[in-house]
Residue frames as a rotation matrix with the C-alpha (Angstrom) as fourth column:
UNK 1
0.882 -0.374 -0.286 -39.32
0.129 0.776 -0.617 125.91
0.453 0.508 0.733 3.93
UNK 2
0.558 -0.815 -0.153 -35.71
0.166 -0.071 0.984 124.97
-0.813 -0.575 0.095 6.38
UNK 3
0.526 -0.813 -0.249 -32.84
-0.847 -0.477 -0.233 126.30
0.070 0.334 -0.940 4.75
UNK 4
-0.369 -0.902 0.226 -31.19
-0.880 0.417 0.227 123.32
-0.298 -0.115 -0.947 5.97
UNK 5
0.495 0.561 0.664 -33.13
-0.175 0.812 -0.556 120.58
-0.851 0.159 0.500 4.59
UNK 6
-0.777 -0.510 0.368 -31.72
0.277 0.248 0.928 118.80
-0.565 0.824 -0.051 1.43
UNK 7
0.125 0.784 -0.609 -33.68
-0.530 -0.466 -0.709 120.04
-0.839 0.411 0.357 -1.62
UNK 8
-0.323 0.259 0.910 -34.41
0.413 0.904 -0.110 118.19
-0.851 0.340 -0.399 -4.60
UNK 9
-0.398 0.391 -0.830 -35.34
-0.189 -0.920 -0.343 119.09
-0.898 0.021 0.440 -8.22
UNK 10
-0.463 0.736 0.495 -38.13
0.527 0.677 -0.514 119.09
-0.713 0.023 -0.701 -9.37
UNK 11
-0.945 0.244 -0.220 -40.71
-0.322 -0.559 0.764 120.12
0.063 0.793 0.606 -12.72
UNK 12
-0.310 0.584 0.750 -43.78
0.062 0.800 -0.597 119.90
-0.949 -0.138 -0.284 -13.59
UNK 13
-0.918 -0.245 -0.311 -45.11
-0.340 0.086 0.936 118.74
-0.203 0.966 -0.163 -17.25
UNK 14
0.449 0.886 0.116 -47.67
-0.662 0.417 -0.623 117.38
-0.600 0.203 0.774 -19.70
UNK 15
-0.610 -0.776 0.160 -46.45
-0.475 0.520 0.710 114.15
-0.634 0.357 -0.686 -21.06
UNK 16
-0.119 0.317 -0.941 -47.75
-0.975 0.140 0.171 112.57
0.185 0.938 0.292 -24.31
UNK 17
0.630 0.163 0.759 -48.91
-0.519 0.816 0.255 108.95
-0.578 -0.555 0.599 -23.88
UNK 18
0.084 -0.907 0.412 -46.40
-0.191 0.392 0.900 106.21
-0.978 -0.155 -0.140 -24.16
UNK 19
0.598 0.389 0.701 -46.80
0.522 0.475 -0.708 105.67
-0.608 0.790 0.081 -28.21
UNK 20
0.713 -0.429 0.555 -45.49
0.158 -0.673 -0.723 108.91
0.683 0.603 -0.412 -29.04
UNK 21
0.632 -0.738 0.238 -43.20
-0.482 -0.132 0.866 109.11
-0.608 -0.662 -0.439 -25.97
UNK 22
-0.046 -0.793 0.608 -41.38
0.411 0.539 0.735 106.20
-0.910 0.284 0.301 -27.98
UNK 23
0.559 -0.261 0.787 -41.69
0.829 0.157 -0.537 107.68
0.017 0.952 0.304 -31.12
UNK 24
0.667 -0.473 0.576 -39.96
-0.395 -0.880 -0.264 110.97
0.632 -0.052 -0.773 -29.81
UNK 25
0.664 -0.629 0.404 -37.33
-0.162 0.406 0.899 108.85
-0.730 -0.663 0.168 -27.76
UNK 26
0.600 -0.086 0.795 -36.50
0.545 0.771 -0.329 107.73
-0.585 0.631 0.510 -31.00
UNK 27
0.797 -0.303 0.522 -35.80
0.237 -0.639 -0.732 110.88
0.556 0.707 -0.437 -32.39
UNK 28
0.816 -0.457 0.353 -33.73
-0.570 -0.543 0.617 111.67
-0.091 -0.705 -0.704 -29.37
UNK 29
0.689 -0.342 0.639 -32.03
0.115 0.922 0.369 108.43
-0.716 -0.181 0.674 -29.64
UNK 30
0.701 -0.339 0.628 -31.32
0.665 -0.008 -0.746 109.33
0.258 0.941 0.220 -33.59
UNK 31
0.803 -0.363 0.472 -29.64
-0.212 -0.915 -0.343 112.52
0.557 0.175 -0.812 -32.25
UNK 32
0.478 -0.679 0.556 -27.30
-0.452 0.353 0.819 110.81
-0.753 -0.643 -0.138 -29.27
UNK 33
0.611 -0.107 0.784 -26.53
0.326 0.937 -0.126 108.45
-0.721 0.333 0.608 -32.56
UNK 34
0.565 0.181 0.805 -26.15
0.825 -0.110 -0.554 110.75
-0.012 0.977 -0.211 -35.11
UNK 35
0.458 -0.216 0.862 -25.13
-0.353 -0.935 -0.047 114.36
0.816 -0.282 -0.505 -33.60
UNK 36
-0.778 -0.612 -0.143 -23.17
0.425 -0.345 -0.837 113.35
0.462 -0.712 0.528 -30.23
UNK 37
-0.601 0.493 0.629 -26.32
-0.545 -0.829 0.129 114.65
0.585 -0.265 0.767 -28.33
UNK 38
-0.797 0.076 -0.599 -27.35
0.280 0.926 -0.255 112.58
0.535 -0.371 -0.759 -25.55
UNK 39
-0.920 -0.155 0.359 -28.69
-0.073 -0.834 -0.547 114.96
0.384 -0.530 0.756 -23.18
UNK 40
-0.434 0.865 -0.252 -32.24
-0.774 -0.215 0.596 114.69
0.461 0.454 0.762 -24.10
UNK 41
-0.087 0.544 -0.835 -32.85
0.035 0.839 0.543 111.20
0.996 0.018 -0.092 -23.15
UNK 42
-0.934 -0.322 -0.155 -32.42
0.057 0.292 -0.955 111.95
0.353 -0.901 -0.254 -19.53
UNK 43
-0.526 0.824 -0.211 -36.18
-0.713 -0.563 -0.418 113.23
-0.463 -0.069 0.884 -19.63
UNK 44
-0.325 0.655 0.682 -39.23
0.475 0.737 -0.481 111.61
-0.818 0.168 -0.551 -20.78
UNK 45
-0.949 0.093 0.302 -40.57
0.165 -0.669 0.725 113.32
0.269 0.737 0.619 -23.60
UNK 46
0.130 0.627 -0.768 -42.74
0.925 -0.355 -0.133 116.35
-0.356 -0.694 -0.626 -22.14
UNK 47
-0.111 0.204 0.973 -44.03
0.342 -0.911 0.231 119.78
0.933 0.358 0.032 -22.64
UNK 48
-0.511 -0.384 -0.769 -42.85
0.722 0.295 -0.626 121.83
0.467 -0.875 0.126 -19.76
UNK 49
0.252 0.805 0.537 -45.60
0.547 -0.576 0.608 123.98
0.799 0.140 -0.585 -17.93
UNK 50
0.784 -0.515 0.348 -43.15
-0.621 -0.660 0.422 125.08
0.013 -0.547 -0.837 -14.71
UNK 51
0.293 -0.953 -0.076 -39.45
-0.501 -0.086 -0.861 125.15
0.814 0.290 -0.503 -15.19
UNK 52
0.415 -0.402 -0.816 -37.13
0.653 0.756 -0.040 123.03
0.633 -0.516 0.577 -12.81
UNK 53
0.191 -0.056 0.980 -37.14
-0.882 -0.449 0.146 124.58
0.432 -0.892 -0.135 -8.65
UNK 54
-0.582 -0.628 -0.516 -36.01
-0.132 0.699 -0.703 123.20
0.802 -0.341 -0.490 -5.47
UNK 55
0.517 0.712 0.475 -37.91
-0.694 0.024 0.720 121.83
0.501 -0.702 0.506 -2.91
UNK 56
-0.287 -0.543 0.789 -37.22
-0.954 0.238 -0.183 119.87
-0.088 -0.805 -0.587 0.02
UNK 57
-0.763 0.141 -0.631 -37.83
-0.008 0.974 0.227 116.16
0.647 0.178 -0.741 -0.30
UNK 58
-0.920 0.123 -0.372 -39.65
0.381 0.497 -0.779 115.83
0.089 -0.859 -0.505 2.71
UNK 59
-0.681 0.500 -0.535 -41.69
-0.169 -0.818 -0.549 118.51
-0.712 -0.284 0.642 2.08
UNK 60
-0.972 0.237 0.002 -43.42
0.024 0.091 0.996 116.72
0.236 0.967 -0.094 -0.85
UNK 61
-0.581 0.812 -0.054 -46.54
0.788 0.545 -0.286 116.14
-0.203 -0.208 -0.957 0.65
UNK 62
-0.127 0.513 -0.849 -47.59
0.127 -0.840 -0.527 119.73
-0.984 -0.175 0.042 0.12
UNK 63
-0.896 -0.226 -0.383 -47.28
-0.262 -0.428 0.865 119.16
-0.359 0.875 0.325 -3.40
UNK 64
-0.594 0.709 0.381 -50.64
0.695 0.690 -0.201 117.25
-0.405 0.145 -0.903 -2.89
UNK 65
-0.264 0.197 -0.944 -52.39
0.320 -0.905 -0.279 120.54
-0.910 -0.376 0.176 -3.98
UNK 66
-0.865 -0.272 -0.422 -51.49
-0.424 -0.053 0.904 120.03
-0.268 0.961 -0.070 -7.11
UNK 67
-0.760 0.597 0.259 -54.83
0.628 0.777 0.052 117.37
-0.170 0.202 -0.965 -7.32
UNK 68
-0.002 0.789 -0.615 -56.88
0.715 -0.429 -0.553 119.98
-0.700 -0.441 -0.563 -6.90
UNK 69
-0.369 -0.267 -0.890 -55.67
-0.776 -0.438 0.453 121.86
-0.511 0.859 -0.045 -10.13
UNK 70
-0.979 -0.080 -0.190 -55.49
-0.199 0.603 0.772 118.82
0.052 0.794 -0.606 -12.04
UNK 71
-0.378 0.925 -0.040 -59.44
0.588 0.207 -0.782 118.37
-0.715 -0.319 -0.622 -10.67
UNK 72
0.144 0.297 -0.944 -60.55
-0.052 -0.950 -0.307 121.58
-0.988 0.093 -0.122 -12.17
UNK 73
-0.403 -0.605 -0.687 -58.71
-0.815 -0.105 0.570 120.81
-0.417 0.789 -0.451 -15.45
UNK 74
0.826 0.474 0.303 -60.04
-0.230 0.776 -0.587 119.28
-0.514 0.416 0.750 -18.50
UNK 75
0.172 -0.820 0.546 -57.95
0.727 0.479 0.492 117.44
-0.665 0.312 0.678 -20.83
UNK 76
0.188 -0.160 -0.969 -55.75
-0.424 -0.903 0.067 119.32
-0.886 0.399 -0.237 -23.02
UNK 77
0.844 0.002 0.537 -55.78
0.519 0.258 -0.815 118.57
-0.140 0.966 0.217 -26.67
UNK 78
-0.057 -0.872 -0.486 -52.10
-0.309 -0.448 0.839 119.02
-0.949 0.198 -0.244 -28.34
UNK 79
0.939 -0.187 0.288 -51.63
0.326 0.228 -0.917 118.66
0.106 0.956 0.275 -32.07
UNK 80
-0.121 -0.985 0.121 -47.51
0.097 0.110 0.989 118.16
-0.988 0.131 0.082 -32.48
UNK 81
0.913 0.166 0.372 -46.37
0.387 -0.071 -0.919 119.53
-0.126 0.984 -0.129 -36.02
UNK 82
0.516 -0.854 0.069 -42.98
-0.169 -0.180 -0.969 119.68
0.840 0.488 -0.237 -37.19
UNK 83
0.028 -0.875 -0.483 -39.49
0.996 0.065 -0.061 120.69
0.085 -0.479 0.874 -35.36
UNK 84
0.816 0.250 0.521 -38.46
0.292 -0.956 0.002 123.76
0.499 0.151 -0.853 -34.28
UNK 85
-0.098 -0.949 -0.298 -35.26
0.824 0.091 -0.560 125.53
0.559 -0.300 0.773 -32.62
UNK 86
0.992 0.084 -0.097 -34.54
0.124 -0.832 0.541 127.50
-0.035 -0.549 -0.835 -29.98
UNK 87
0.378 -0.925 0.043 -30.38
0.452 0.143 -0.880 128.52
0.808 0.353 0.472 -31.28
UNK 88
0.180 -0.487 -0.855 -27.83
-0.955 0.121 -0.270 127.72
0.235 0.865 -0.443 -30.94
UNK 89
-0.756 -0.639 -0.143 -28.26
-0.614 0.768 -0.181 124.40
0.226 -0.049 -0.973 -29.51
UNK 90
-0.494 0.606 0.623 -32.21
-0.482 0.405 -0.777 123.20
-0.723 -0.685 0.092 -29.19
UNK 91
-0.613 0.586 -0.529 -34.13
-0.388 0.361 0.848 121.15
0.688 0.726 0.006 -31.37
UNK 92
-0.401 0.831 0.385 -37.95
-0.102 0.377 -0.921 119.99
-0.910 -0.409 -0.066 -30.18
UNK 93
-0.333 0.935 0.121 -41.17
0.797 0.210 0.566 118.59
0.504 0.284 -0.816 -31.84
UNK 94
-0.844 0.483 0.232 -43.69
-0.459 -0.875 0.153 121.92
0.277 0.022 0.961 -32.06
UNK 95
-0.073 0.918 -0.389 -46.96
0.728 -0.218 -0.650 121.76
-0.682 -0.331 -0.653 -29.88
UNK 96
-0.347 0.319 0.882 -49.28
0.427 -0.784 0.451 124.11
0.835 0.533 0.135 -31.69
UNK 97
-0.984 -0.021 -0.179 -50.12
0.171 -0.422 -0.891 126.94
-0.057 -0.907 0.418 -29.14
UNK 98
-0.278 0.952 0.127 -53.51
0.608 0.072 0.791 126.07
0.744 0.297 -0.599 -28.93
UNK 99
0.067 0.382 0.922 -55.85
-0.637 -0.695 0.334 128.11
0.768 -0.609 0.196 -26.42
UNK 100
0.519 0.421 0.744 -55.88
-0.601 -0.440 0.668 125.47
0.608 -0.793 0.024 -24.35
UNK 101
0.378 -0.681 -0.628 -52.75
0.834 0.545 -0.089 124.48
0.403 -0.490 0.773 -23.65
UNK 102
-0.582 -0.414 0.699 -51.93
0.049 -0.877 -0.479 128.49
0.811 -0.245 0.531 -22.88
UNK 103
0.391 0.763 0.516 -54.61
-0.587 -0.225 0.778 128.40
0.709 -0.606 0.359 -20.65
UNK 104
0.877 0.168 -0.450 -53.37
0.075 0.878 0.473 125.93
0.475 -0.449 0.757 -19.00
UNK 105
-0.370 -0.929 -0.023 -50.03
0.797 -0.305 -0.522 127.29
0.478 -0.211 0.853 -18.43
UNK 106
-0.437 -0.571 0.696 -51.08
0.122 -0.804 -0.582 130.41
0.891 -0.169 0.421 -17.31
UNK 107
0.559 0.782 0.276 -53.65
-0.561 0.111 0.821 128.98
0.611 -0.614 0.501 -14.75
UNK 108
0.897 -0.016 -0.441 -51.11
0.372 0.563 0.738 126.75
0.237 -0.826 0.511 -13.37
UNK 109
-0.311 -0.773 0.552 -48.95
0.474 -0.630 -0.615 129.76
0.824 0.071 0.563 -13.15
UNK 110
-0.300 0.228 0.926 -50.99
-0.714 -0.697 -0.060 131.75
0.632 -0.680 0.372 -10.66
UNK 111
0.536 0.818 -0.211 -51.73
-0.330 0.433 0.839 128.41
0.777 -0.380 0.502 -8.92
UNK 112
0.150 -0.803 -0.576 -48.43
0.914 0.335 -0.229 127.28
0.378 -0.492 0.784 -8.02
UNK 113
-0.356 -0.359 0.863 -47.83
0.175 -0.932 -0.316 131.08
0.918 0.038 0.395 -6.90
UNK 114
0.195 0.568 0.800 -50.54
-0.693 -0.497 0.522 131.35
0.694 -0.656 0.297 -4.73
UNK 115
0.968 0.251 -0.013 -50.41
-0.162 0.663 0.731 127.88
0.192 -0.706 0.682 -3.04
UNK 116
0.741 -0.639 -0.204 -47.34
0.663 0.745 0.074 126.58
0.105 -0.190 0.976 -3.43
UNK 117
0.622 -0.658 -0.425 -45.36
-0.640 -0.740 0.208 130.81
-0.451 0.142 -0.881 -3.40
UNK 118
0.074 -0.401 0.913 -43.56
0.738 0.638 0.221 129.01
-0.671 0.657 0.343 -6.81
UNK 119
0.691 0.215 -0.690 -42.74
-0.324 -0.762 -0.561 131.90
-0.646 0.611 -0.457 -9.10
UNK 120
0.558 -0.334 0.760 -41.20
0.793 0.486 -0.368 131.28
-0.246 0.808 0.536 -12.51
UNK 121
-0.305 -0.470 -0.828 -38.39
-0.048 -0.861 0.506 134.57
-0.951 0.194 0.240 -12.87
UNK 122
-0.788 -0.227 0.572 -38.29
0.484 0.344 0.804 133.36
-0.380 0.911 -0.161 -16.53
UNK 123
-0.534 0.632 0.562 -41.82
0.845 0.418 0.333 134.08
-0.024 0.653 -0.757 -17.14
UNK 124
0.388 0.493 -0.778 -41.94
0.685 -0.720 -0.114 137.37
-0.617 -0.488 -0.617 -16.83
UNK 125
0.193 -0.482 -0.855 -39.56
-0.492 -0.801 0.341 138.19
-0.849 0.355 -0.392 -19.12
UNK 126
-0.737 -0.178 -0.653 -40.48
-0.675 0.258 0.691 135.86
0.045 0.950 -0.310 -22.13
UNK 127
0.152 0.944 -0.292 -43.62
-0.986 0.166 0.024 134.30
0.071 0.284 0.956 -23.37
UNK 128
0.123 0.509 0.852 -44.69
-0.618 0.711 -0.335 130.83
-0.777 -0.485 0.401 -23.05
UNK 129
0.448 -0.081 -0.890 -43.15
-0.887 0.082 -0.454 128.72
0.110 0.993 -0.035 -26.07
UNK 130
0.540 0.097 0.836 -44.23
-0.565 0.778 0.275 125.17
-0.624 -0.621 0.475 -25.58
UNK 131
0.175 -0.476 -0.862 -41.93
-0.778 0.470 -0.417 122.41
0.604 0.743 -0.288 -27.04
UNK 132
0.927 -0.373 -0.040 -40.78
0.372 0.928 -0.027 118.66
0.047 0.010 0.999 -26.94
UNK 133
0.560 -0.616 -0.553 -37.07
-0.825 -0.357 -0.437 118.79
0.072 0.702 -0.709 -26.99
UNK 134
0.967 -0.241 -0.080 -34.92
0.175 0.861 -0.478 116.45
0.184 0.448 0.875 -28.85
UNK 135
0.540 -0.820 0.187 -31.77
0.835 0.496 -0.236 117.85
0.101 0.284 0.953 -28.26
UNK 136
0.977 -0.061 0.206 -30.16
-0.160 -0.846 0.509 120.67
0.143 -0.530 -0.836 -26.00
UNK 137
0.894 -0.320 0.314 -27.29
-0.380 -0.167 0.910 121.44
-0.239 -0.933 -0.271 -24.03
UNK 138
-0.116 -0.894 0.433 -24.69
-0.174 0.448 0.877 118.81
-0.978 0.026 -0.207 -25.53
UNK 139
0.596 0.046 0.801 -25.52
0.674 0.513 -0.531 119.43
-0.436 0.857 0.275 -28.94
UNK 140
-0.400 -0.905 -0.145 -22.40
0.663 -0.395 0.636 121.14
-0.633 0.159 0.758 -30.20
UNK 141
-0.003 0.206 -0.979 -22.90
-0.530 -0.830 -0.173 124.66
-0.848 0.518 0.112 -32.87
UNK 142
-0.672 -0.423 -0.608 -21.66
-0.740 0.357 0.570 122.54
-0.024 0.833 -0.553 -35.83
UNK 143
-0.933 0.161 0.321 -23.55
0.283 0.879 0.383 119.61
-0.220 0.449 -0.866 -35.00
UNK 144
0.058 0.921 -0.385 -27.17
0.072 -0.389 -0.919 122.07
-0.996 0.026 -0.089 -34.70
UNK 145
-0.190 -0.383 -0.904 -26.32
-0.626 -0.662 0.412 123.48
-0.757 0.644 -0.114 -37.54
UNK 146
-0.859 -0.124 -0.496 -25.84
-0.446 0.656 0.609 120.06
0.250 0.744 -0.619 -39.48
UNK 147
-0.855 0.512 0.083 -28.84
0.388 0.738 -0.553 118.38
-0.345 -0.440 -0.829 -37.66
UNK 148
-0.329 0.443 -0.834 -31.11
0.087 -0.865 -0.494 121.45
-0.940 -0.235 0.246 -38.18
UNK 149
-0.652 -0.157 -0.741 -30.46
-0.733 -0.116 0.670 121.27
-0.192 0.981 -0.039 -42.11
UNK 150
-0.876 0.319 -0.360 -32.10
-0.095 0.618 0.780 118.08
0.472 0.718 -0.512 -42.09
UNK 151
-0.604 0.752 -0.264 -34.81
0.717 0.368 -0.592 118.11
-0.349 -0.547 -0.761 -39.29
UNK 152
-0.667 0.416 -0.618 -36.46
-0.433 -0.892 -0.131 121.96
-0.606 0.180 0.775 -40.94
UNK 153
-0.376 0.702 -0.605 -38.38
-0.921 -0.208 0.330 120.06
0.106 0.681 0.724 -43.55
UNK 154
-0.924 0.257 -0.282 -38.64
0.321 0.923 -0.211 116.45
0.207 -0.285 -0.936 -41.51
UNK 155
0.132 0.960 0.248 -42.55
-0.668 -0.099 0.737 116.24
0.732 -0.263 0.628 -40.67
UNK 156
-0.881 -0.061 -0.469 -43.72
0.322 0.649 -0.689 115.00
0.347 -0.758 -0.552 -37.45
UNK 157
-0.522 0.784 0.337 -47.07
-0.651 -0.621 0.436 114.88
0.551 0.008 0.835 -36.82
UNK 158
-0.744 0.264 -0.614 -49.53
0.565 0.740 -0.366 113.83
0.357 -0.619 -0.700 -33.74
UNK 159
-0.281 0.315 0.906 -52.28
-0.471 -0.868 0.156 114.34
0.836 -0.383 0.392 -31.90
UNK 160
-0.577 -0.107 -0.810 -53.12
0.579 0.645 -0.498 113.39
0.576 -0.756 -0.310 -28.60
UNK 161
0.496 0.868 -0.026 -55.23
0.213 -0.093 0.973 114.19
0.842 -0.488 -0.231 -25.40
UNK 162
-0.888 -0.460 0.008 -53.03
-0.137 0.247 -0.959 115.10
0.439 -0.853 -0.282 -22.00
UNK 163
0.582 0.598 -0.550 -55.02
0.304 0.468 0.830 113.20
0.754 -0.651 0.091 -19.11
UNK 164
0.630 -0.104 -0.770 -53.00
0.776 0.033 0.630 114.27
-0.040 -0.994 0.101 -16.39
UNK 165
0.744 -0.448 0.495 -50.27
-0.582 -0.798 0.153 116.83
0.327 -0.402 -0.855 -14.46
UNK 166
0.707 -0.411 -0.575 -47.15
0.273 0.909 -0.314 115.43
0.652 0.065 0.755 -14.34
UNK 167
0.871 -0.212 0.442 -44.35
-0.489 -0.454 0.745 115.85
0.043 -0.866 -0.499 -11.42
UNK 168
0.588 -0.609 -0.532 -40.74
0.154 0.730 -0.665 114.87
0.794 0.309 0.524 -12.33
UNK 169
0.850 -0.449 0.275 -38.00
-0.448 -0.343 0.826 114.72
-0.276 -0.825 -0.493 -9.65
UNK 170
0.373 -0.867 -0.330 -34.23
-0.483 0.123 -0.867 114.40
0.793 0.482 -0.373 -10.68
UNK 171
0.967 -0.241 -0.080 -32.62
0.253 0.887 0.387 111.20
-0.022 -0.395 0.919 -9.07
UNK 172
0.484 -0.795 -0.366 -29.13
-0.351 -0.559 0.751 112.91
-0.802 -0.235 -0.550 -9.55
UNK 173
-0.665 -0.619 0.418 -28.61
0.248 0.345 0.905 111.04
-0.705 0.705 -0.076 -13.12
UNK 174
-0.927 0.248 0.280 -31.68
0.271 -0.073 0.960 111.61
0.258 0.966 0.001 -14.77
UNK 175
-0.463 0.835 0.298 -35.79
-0.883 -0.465 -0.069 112.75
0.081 -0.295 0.952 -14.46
UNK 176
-0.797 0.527 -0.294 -38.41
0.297 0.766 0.570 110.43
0.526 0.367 -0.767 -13.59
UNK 177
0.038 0.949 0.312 -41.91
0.135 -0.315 0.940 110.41
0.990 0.006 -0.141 -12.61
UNK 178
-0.854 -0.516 -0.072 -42.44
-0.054 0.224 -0.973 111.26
0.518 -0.827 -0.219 -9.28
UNK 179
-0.064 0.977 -0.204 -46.72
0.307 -0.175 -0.935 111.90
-0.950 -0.123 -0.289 -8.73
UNK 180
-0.929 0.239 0.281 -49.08
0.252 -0.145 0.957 112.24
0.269 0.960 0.074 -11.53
UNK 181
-0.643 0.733 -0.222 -52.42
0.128 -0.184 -0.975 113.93
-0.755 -0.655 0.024 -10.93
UNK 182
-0.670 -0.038 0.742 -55.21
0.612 0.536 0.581 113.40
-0.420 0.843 -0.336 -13.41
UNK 183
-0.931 0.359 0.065 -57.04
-0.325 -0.898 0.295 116.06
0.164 0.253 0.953 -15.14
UNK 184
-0.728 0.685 -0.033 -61.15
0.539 0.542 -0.645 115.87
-0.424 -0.487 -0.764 -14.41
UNK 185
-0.595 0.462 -0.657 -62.49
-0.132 -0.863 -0.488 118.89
-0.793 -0.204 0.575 -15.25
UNK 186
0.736 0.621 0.271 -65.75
0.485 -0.204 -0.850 119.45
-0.473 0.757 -0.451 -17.82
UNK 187
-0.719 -0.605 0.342 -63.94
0.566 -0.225 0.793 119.92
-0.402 0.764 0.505 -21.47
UNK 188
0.236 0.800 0.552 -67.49
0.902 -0.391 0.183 122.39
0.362 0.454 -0.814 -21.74
């Protein structure tokens, strides 16, 4: 990879289908409304499986690799249940950590490694602790705090199928899709 090349940045994700996307926009929405907490909406609502790295625009084509995971891969069953926090300033919708959404993570841990020499610092020194989030970064101590009080005993419940491997790329205001590869694999 050139040093001098412009780089770009980029995640990659499982994204809930567009039903519950809007009903977790919503919540995000409630929080930009309610709490001063905007942040959130720049993102689709997504469960991140590798953390935001740079890469060279140009160089995207090598993410094609990625198909080949997402081949191999069956869908992943998520069951969303409640809210959760990560203090002093996250709120998300809780994935249960099912086996196989860990699996998944930690398989397309050693994939990106090997193919794509992608290493996650992060994930070496703290477990895997999927979430949705509603509300990060610009949510102030005072407003968690107040927001927190009322989302701890809100219910939010879903379940869903992921069908694919998702690839965002930051536009320099916000995330959007950039390649989506669809899962294939036997769910046997």
């Amino acid at each position: 990879m050139s040093k001098t090349e412009p780089q770009q940045l980029f995640f990659l994700a499982l994204l809930p289908p567009p039903q519950i996307q809007a009903s977790i926009t919503a919540i995000k929405q409630e929080f930009g409304d309610r709490f001063n907490s905007y942040h959130a909406l720049k993102s689709p609502p997504h469960i991140t499986v590798f953390p935001p790295f740079k890469w060279p625009e140009p160089q995207m084509s090598q993410f094609e690799c990625l198909a080949d995971f997402a081949a191999s891969q069956a869908q992943v069953p998520v069951t969303l249940s409640g809210f959760g926090t990560f203090p002093p300033r996250v709120i998300y919708v809780r994935p249960l950590k099912s086996p196989t959404l860990m699996e998944v993570y930690e398989r397309l841990q050693v994939f990106v490694a090997d193919l794509l020499e992608l290493v996650d610092p992060m994930a070496k020194r703290r477990a895997f602790s999927p979430h949705v989030t509603v509300a990060h970064r610009d949510l102030s101590k005072e407003n968690f705090r107040a927001a927190w009080a009322e989302f701890e005993g809100r219910s939010f419940n879903a379940e869903f199928a992921t069908t694919q491997l998702t690839l965002l790329q930051h536009n320099g205001h916000h995330w959007e899709i950039a390649r989506e590869w669809e899962f294939r694999g036997d769910s046997n």
